[in-house]
N, C-alpha and C positions, 0 to 999 in steps of 0.2 A: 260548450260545443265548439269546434272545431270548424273555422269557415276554411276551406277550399278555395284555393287560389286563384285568381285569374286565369284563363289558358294561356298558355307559353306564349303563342303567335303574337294576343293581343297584348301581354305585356314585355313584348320583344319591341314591337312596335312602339309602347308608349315611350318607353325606355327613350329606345331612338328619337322621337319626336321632343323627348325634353332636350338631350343633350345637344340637337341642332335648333331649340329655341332656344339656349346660353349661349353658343357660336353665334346663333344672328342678330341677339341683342346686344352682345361686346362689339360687333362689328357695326352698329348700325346706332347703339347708344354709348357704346364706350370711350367715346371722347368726352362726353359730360363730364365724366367721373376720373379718370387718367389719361396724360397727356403721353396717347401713342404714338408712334411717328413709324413702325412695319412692326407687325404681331410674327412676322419672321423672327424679324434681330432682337425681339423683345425678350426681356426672362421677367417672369415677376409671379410671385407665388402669395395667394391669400390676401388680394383685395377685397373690401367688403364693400360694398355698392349694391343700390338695390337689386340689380343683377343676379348679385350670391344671396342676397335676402330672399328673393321672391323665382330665381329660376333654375337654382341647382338639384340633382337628382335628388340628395338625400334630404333638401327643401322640399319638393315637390313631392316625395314616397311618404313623408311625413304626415301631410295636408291631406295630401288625397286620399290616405286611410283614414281618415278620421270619418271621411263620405262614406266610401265604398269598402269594407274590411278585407274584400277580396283583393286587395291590394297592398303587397307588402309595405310596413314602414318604413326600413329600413335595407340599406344594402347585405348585412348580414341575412338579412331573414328570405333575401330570394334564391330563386330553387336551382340547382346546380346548371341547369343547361342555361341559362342568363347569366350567372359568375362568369362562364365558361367564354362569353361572347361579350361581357360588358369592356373587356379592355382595348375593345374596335371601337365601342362609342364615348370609352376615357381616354383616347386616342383621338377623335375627333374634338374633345373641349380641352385636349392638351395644344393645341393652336391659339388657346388663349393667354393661360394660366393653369398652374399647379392648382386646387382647391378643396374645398374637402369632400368631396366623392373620390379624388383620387387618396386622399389621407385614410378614409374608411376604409374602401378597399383595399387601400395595400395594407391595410391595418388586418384584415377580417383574412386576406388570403397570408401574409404570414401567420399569424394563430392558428390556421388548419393546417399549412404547409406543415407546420412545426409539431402539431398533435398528429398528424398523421405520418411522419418523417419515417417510420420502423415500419408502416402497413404498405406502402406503394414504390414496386421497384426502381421507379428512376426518380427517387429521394432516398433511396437506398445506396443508390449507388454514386450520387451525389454530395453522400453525406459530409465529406470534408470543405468541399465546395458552398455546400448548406451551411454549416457550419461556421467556418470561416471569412465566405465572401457574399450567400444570398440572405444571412441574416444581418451582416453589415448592411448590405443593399438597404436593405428596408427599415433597418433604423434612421439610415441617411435619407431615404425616402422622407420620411416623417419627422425629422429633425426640427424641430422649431425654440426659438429661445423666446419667445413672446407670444402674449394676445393680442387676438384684434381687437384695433383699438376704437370700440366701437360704446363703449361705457368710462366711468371715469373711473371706475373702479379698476378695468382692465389698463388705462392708462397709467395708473398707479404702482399697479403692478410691473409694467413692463418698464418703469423708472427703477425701479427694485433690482429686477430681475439684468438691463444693463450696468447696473452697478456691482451687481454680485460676480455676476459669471465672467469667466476668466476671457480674456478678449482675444487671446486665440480659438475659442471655443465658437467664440460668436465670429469669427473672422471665417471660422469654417464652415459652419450654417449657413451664411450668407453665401458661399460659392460653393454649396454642394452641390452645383450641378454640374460642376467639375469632377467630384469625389464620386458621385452619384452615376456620372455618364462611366467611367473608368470602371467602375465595380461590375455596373448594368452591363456591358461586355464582356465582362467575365463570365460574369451569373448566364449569361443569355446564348456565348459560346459553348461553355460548359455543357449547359442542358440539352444544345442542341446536338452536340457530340457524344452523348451518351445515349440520345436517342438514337443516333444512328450504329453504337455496340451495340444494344442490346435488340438492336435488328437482325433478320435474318439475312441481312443482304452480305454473303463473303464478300463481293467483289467491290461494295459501297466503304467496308471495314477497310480491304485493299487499296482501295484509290484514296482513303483518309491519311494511309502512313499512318507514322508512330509521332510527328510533331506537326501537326496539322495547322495552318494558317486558319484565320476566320473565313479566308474568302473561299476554301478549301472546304472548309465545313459546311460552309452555306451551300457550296456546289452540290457536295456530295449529297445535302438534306434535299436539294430539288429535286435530283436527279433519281436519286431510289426513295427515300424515306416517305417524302410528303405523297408521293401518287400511290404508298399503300395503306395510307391513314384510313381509317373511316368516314365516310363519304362528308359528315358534318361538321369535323376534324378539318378535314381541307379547306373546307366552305370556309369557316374561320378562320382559316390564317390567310386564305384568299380575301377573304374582307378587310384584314387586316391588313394586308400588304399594299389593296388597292387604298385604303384608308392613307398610308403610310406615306406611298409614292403621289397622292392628290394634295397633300399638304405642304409637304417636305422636296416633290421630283419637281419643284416647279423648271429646271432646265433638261427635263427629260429622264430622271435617273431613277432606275428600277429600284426595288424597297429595298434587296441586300446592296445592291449599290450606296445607297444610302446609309444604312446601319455601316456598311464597310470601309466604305469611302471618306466620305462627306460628316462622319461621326467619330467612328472605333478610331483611323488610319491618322485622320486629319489631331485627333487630342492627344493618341499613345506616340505616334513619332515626331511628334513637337512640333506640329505645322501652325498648331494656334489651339486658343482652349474655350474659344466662343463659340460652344455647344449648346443652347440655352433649355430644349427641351428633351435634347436625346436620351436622358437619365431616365423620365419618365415615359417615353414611349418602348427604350430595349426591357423596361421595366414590365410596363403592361403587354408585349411580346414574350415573355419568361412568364410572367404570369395565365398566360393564353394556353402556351404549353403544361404546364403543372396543373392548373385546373382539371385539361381534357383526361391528364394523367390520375385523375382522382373517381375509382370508382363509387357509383353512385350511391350502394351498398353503404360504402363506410361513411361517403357525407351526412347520410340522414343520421347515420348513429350520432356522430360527430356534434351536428347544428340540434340536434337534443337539448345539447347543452348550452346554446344558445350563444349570443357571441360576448368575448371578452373584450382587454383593454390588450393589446402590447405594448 
């Protein structure tokens, strides 16, 4: 038999309420465990403390299906309008750390992006971009050359696995959030420029030109594109923005300011390369986008098939 989900609202909410009990436990227990000195200037990807043991989403969806079934297990298994909003509240536990709800989901939305790339028109017309720069994105997303070293076994391993791999390999994992923010502008440009062709707005097409700036595109996305999205379209990238600018605007600066400025401007024209989170936030921004890009229709055929590995 076939249990029925949770309603959307309440597990919109729950959702929510895990991901800011992982923000207020790093914040209020994460000196025990690593020695931080601003989760601003901080980069750090996949600490295990009980923290990740006991308060991460895809911890917590695990557990609490095993109570209540109406609650999904995992991130692949929730229902398209939660995909569509989760990268506002992987956005708010990217103030910590990189960790694996962000590994899942970008794991779970590249495999649909990717099976669905021929059915939905703006991965259609993305597709060199897909191909070349938003599947690189998300491998570098996910790039890891070790375990965590949480067994002796996994210990063991990752003694192995530095001796094997070639040490430019690991030189590059170790700063993909260099590789990662650089690409994440692409991918995030891109999509948002082709939302705005394949709009009906001539005069938004018109003001973009033929070699459009980032800060150009963002203009022109405020200005015509987003005010004719679908009313819960907006809402989500309004939450995302305010998400964006509450974490990142701490001297006042609006979320395209931010993506523009303070990220894109400051790492592509050589001003400095200490960008520590921006890879995954223009990430789960491009991911906010493509999701809402995915009708509902073809998800359910899709998550049939339940989720894979990329």
């Amino acid at each position: 038999m076939i249990v029925p989900l949770m309603d959307i609202s309440a597990l919109d909410k729950l959702i929510k309420n895990i991901c800011d009990e992982y923000v207020q436990r790093w914040k209020t227990e994460g000196k025990k465990y690593s020695n931080i000195s601003s989760f601003e200037q901080m980069y750090a990807e996949g600490n295990i403390t009980p923290i990740e043991e006991e308060s991460l989403l895809t911890v917590k969806l695990y557990f609490s299906s095993k109570t209540d079934p109406h609650i999904p297990s995992s991130i692949p298994e929730l229902p398209l309008q939660i995909l569509r909003r989760l990268p506002i509240y992987l956005t708010r536990t990217l103030e910590i750390q990189v960790n694996q709800d962000h590994y899942e989901y970008w794991a779970w939305s590249a495999e649909v992006f990717t099976s669905l790339e021929d059915s939905i028109s703006l991965l259609k017309n993305l597709k060199d971009v897909k191909h070349n720069v938003i599947d690189l994105l998300f491998h570098t997303c996910l790039a890891k050359t070790g375990y965590p070293p949480v067994t002796p076994e996994a210990r063991t391993l990752n003694a192995v696995i530095q001796a094997v791999i070639d040490r430019h390999v690991q030189h590059m994992v170790i700063n993909k959030f260099i590789l990662g923010a650089a690409l994440a502008s692409i991918a995030l440009e891109s999509t948002i420029r082709n939302m705005i062709l394949v709009s009906d707005f001539e005069k938004a097409k018109k003001e973009l030109g033929k070699n459009p700036t980032l800060g150009r595109v963002l203009c022109v996305f405020k200005k015509y594109v987003l005010p004719s999205l679908p009313q819960e379209f907006q809402n989500d990238i309004s939450e995302l923005n305010k998400t964006i600018e509450s974490i990142w605007g701490v001297d006042g600066g609006t979320w395209d300011a931010i993506i523009r400025d303070k990220w894109r401007n400051y790492l592509i024209h050589g001003k400095g390369s200490w960008v520590p989170r921006a890879f995954g936030v223009m990430t789960n921004y491009m991911c906010l986008l493509l999701w809402h890009n995915v009708p509902s229709e073809l998800y359910e055929t899709k998550s049939e098939g339940g989720a894979k590995s990329y």
